[in-house]
C-alpha positions in Angstrom: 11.9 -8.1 25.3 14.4 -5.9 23.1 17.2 -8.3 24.4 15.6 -11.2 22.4 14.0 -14.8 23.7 17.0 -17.3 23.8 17.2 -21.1 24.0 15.2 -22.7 27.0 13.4 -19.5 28.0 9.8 -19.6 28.9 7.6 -17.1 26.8 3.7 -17.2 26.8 4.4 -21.2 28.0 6.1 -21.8 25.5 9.9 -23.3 25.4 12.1 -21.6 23.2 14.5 -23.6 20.9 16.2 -21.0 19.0 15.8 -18.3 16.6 14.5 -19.1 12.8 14.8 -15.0 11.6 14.8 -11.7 12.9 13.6 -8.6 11.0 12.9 -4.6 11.9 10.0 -5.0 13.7 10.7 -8.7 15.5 11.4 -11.9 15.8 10.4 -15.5 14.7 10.8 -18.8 17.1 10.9 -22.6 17.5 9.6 -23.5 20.6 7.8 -26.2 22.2 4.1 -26.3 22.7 3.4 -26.5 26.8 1.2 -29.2 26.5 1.8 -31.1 23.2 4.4 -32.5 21.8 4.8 -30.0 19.1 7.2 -27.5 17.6 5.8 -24.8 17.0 6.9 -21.0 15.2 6.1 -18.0 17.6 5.8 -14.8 15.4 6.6 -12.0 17.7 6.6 -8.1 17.2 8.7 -6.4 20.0 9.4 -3.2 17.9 7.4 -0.2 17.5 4.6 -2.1 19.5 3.1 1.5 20.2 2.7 1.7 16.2 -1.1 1.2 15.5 -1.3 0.3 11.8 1.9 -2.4 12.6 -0.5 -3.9 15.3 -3.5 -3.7 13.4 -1.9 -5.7 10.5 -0.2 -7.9 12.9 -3.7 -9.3 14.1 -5.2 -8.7 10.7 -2.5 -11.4 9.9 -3.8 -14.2 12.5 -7.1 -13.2 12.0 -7.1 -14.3 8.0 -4.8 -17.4 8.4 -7.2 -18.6 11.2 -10.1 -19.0 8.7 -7.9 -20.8 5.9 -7.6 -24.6 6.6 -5.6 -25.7 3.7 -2.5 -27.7 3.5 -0.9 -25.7 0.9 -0.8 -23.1 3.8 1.0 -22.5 6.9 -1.7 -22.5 10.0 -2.5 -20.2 13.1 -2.7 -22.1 16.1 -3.0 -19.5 18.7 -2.3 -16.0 19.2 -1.7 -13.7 22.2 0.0 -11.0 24.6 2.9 -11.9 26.8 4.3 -8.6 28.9 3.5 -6.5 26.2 4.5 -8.1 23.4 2.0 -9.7 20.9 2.5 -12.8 19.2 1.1 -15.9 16.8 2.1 -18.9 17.0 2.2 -21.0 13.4 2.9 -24.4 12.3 6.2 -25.0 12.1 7.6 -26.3 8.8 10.8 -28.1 8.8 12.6 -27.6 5.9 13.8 -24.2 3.8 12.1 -21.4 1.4 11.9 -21.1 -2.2 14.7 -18.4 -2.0 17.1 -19.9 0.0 17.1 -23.1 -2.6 17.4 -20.5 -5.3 20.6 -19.6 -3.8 21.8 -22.7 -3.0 21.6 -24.7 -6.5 19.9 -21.7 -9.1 17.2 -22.3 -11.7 14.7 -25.5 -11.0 13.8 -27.8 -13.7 10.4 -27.3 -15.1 8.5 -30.4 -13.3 9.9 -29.3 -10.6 8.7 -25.4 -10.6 5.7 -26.7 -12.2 4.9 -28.8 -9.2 5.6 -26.1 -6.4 3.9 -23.6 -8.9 0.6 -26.0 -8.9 0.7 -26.1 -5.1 1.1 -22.8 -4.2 -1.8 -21.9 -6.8 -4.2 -24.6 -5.1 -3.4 -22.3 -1.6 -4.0 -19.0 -3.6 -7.2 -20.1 -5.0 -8.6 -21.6 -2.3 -7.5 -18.4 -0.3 -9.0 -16.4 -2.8 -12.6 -18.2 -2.6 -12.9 -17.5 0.9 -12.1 -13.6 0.2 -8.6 -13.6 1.1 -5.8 -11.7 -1.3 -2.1 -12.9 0.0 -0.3 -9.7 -1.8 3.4 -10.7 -1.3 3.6 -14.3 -3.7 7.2 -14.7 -3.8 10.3 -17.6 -3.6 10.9 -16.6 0.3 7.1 -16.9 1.1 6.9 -20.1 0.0 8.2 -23.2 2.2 9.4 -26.7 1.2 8.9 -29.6 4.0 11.7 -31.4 4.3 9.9 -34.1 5.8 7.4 -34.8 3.2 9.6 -34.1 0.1 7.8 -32.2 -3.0 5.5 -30.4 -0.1 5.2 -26.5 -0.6 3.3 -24.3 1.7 2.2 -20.7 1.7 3.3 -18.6 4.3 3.6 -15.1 5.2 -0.1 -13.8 5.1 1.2 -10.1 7.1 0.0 -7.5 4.2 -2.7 -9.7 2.9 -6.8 -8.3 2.0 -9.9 -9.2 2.8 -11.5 -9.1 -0.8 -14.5 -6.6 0.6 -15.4 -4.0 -2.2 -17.3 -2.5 0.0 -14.7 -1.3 2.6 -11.6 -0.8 0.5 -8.5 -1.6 2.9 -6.3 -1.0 0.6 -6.9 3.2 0.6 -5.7 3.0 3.9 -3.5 -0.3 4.2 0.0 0.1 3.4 1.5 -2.6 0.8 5.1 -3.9 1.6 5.1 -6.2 -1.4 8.4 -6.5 -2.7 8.9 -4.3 -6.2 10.0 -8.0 -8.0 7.0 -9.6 -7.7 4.7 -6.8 -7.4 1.6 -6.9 -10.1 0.7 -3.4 -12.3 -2.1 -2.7 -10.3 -0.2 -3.0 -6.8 2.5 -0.8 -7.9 -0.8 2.0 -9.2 -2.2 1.4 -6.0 -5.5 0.2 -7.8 -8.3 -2.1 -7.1 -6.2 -6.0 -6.6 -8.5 -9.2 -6.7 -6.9 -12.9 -6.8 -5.1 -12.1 -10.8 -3.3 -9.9 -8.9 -1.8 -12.9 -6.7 -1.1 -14.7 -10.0 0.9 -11.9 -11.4 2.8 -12.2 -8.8 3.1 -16.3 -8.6 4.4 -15.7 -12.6 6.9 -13.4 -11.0 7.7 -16.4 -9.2 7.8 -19.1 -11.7 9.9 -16.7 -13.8 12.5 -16.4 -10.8 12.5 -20.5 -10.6 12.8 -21.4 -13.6 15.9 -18.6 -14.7 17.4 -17.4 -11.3 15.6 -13.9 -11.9 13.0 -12.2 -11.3 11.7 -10.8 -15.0 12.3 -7.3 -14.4 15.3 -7.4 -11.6 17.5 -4.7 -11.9 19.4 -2.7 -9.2 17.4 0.4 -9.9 13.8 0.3 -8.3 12.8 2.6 -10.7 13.6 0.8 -13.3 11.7 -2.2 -12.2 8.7 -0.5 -11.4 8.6 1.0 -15.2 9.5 -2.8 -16.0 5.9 -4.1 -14.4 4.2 -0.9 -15.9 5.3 -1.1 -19.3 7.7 -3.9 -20.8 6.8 -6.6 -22.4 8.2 -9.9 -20.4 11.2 -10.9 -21.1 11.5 -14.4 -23.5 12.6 -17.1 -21.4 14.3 -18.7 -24.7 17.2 -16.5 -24.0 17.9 -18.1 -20.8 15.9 -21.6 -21.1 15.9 -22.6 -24.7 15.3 -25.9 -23.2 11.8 -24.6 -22.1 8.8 -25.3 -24.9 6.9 -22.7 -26.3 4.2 -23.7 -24.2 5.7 -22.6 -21.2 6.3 -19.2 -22.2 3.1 -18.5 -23.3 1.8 -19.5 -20.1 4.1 -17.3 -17.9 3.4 -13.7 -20.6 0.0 -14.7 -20.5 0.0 -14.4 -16.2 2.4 -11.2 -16.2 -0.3 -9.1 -18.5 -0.2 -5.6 -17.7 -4.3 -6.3 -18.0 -5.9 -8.3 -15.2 -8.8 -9.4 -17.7 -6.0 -11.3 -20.1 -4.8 -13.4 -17.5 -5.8 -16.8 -16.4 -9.2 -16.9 -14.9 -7.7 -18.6 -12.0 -3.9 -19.6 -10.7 -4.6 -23.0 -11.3 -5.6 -22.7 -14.9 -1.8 -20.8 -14.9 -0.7 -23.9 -13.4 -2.3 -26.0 -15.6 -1.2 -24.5 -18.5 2.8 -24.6 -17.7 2.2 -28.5 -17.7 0.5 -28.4 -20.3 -2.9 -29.8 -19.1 -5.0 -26.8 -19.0 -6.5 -24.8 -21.7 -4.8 -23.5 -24.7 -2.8 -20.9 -24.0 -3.3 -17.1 -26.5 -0.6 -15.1 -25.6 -2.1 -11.7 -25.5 -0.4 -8.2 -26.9 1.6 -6.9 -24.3 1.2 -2.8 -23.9 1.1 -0.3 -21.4 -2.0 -0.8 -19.0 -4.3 2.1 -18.7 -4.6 4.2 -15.5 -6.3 2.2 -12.8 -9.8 3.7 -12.3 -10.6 5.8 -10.1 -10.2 5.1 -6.7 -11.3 6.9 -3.3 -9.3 9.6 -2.2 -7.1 9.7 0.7 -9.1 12.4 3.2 -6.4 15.5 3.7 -3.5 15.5 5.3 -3.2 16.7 8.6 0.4 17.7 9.5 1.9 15.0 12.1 4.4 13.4 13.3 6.1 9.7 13.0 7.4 7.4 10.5 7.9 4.0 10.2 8.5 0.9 7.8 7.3 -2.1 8.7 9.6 -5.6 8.0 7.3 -9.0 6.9 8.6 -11.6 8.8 8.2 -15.4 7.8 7.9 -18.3 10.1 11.0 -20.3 7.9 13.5 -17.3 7.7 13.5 -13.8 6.2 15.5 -10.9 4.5 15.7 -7.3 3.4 14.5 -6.6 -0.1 15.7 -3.4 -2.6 12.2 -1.9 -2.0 11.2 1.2 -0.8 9.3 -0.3 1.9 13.1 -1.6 3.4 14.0 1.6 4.8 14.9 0.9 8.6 11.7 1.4 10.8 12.5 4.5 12.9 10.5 5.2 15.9 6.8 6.8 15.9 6.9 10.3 17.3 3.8 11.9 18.4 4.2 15.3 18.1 0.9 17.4 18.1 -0.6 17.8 14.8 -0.6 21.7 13.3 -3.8 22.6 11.1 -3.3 22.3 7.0 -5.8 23.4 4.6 -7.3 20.6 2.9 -5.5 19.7 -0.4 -8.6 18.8 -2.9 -12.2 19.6 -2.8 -14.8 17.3 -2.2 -15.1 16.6 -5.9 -11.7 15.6 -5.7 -9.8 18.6 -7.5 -7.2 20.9 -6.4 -8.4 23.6 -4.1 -6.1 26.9 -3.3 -6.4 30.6 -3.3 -9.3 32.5 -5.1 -9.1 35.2 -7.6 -5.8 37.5 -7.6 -4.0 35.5 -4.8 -4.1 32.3 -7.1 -2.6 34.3 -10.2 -0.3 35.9 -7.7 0.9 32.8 -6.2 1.5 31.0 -9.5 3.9 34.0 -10.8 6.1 33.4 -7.6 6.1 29.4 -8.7 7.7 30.1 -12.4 10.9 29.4 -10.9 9.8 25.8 -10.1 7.7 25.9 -13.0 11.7 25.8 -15.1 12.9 23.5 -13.2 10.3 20.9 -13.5 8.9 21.5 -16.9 7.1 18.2 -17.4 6.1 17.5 -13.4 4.2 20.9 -12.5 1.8 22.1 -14.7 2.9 25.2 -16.7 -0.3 27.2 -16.6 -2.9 27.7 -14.0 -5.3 25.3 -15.8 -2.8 23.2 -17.2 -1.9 19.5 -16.6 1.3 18.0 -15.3 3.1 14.3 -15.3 0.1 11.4 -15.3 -2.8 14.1 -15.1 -1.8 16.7 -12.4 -3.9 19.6 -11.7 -2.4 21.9 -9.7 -4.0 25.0 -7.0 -1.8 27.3 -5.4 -1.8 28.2 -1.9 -0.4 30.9 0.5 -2.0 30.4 3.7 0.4 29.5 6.1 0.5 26.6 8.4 -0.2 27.5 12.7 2.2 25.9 15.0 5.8 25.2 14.9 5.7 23.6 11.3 8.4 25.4 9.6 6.9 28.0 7.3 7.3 28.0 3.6 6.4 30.7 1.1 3.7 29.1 -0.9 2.4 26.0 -1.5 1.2 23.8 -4.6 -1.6 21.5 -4.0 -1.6 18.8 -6.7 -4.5 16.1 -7.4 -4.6 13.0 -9.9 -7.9 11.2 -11.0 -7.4 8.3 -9.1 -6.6 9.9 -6.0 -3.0 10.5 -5.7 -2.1 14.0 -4.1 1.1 16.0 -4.4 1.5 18.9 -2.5 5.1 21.3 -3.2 6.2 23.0 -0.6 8.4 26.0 -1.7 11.2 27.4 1.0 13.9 29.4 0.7 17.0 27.2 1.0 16.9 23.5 1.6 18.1 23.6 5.2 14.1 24.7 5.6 13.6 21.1 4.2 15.8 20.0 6.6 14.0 21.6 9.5 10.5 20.1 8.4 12.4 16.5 8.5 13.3 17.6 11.6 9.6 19.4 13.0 8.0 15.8 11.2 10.8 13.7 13.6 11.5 11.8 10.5 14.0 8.6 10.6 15.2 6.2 8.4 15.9 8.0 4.9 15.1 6.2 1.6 17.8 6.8 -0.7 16.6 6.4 -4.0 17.6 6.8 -7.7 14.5 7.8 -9.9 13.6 6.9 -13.2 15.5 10.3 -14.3 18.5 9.7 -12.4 18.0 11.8 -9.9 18.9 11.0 -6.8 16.5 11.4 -4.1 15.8 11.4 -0.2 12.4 10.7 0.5 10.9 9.6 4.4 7.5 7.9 5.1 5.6 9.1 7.5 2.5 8.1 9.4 0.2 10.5 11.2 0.0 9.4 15.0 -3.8 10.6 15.6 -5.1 8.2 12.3 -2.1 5.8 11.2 -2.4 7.5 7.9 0.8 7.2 5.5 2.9 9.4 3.1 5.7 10.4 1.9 8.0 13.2 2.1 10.6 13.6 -0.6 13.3 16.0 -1.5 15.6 16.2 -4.6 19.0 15.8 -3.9 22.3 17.5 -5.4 20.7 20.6 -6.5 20.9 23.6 -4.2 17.8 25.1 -6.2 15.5 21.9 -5.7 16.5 20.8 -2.8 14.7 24.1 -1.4 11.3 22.3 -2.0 9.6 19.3 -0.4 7.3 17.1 -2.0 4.7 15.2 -0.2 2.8 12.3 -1.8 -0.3 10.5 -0.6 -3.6 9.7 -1.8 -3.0 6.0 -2.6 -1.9 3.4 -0.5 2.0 3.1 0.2 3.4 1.1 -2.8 1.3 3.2 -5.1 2.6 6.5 -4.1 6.4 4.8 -3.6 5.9 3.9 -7.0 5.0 7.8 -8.1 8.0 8.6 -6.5 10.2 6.2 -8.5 9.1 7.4 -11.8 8.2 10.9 -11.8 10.4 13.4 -13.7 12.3 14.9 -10.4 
């Protein structure tokens, strides 16, 4: 089905009426239900279809929206394979998103953000009770019915978590959450629960009620560190018109700390009209390090990469996230053997006795030129906690070979491994031996410029990233690869260390 479904074809029974939105990894559809008289949205994903974790979420998707009758949120009414191609059918909502009314006529007035706020916070909660986490709140994710003006509903459930503490899905789940509306502990790849959602919804409110998101900036970096670390930005500069109230409300929601935000998203709600409980606006500060996490098991050297597009059932675009990269195809090279990166207590492992000393005089020259990311003695720490092994056993296979290796570890489970060649057309070659696609240009925190390519390990659907600085001859001889947390987390490493 790579040509597309057109008007009046016959797919899975259903009568195609046209196309609503088309994204990287498929397509959304009207159509007409065989045997009712219903439009309906068919969800389809007709790229990449050989890509287990896109599949995996894709059902993962009906399988959560099936058990949430609400109508705050847009319904699953029947899912399916037609000649290879999976798809969902939804409820089809007649009207426009959040975003696309942005566009259209800018910044809402406050009843009426405060009344598409309340609604979408009534979905969230009641998703929440019944152990659902959404993950991606945002203007585009929320509809507007046409036909029942004032009407929002929640769409776009593709990334979202089953609230299971016991299985955490999100060490292996990879988050596509755009950067905007992305809360603290998303973007440290930490432990989410439902004030994660509201983070996001104040994101959201924020966006409607000034036309911006309250750390947009063309620079994902700088966004990221804007989530992280700055205080919200006062919405008197753009909205005198708004009461103090308000603002209170919307800092109080964007805390860097889960525990000082609302106990639920309708108490946030609440509290922008006023109704709800009296609103402390807490200190805003830097949050502390998400605790630790379980790590990522080692990385076996594969093959693949991809980046998967959400699509939603009224319409959908790119984002400036990392996670927009177009989704090149999954090669399934056979894997070569690594040594494991970290022990079992979760530290560095590398050579023993001389061979470690040895190996860390041949990395002073990486040492210079990354002072504050590699730590500058064998026992010494680097950017965010990084203790560092050094390695000089080689790789078997066809991997390209490099001339020693750092193996990196943070306490909550993010791993960095540098791999030192001699010129960077070596780099080029592992690109090349990984069959990566679809580059990431991106500007760090620093302003360096960097390349970096996600890939996904054919054997286990396991993510992470391969990075490599760009316009320097000296490090653009090393790669980087970053895993450990789940994809937004190390993305959002990436964006902010000191390359």
């Amino acid at each position: 089905m790579s040509r597309g479904l057109h008007e009046g074809d016959i797919f899975a029974g259903y009568r195609i009426r046209g196309l609503l939105g088309r994204g990287g990894m498929g397509a959304v559809y009207a159509a007409d239900h065989p045997r009712l008289p219903r439009t309906v949205a068919i969800k389809t994903l007709t790229a990449a279809t050989d890509d287990r974790e896109a599949l995996a979420r894709f059902e993962r998707e009906a399988e959560m929206i099936a058990r949430l009758d609400h109508p705050g949120i847009v319904s699953v009414l029947d899912r399916g394979v037609e000649d290879g191609v999976p798809w969902i059918s939804m409820q089809f909502v007649r009207g426009s998103d959040v975003a696309a009314l942005l566009r259209a006529h800018g910044p809402m007035p406050l009843d009426r953000a405060a009344t598409i706020a309340a609604q979408t916070a009534d979905a969230l909660d009641y998703a929440h009770a019944r152990g659902v986490l959404h993950r991606d709140v945002k203007p585009a994710n929320i509809m507007l019915e046409s036909e029942a003006p004032g009407r929002a509903l929640l769409t776009d459930f593709g990334i979202a978590t089953v609230l299971d503490h016991s299985h955490d899905i999100t060490s292996t789940g990879q988050t596509l959450a755009t950067f905007d509306f992305a809360s603290p502990e998303q973007l440290r790849g930490g432990q989410l629960d439902g004030r994660s959602d509201q983070y996001s919804l104040a994101c959201t409110v924020h966006t409607l009620l000034t036309g911006r998101a309250p750390y947009a900036s063309d620079n994902v970096a700088t966004v990221v560190q804007g989530h992280l670390t700055a205080p919200p930005p006062a919405l008197s500069a753009t909205r005198p018109d708004l009461g103090a109230d308000v603002s209170s409300a919307i800092v109080r929601a964007l805390s860097k700390d889960p525990a000082d935000r609302f106990a639920s998203c309708r108490e946030f709600a609440e509290a922008l009209r006023g109704t709800g409980p009296a609103v402390a606006t807490p200190v805003q500060q830097a949050a502390a390090p998400a605790a630790a996490r379980r790590r990522r098991p080692a990385l076996v050297w594969g093959a693949g990469a991809g980046a998967v597009l959400v699509l939603a059932a009224g319409g959908y675009g790119l984002s400036r996230s990392l996670s927009d990269a177009a989704p090149p195809p999954t090669t399934t090279t056979d894997p070569t053997s690594s040594t494991s990166s970290t022990s079992q207590s979760g530290m560095p492992t590398g050579d023993d006795g001389p061979g470690q000393l040895a190996v860390w005089d041949a990395v002073k020259p990486a040492q210079q030129l990354w002072p504050t990311l590699l730590p500058q003695t064998p026992t010494g720490v680097g950017y965010t906690g990084l203790k560092c092994a050094a390695v000089t056993k080689k790789v078997t296979g066809t991997m390209p070979q490099y001339n020693y290796r750092l193996n990196c570890a943070r306490a909550d489970g993010l791993e960095l491994e540098m791999l030192a060649y001699d010129t960077s057309s070596h780099v080029d070659r592992l690109v090349s031996y990984y069959g990566a696609k679809g580059p990431i240009n991106l500007t760090a925190a620093n302003g360096r410029k960097l390349i970096a390519y996600k890939l996904v390990d054919p054997d286990n659907a396991k993510t992470w990233m391969l990075v490599q600085v760009q316009g320097d001859s000296d490090k653009g001889a090393y790669a980087f690869q970053v895993s450990g947390l789940e994809w937004q987390g190390e993305a959002t490493f990436v964006a902010t260390a000191p390359w």
